[in-house]
N, C-alpha and C positions, 0 to 999 in steps of 0.2 A: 604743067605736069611733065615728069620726064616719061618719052618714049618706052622704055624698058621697064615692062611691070617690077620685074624685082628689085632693079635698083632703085623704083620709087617706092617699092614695100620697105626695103631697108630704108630710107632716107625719112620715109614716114616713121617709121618705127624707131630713130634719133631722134627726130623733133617731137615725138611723144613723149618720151623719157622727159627728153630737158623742159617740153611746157609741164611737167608735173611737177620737176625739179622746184623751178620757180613759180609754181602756185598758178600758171597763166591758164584757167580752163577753158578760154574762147580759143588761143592757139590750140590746147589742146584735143577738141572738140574736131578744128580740122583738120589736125595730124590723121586723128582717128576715121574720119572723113576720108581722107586720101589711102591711107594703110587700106580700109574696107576694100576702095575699088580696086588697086592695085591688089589682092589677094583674089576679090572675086575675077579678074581676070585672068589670074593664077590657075583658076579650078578652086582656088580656097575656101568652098562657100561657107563652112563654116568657122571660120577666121574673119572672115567679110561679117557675117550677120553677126559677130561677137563684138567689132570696132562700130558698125554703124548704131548697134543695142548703145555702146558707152556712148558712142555720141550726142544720139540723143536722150540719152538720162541728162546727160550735162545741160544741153539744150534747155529741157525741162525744167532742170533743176535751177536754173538761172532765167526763167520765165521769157524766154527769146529762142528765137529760130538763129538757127546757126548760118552762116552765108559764108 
């Protein structure tokens, strides 16, 4: 994970885009993963609880724990 919350917020928040782009919802699972923490360390808590909710719907919805 890169050091600097916000350029891993941004960098999360590209590779979210592109894994939807291309249909990949296990990338995009831990895009959204990485986006959460990098906001919640932001102060962003609710931007954080809003990526970690998609996450695990995705999780869910694909009958597996995301890693």
């Amino acid at each position: 994970m890169v050091a600097q919350p916000q350029q891993s917020l941004c960098m999360a928040q590209r590779a979210a885009t592109l894994y939807r782009q291309i249909g990949d919802m296990r990338g995009l699972a831990r895009a959204l993963r990485r986006y959460g923490y990098s906001a919640y360390r932001l102060g962003r808590h609710d931007e954080a609880a809003r990526a970690y909710g998609e996450a695990l719907a995705i999780a869910r919805e694909r009958g597996a724990l995301v890693t």
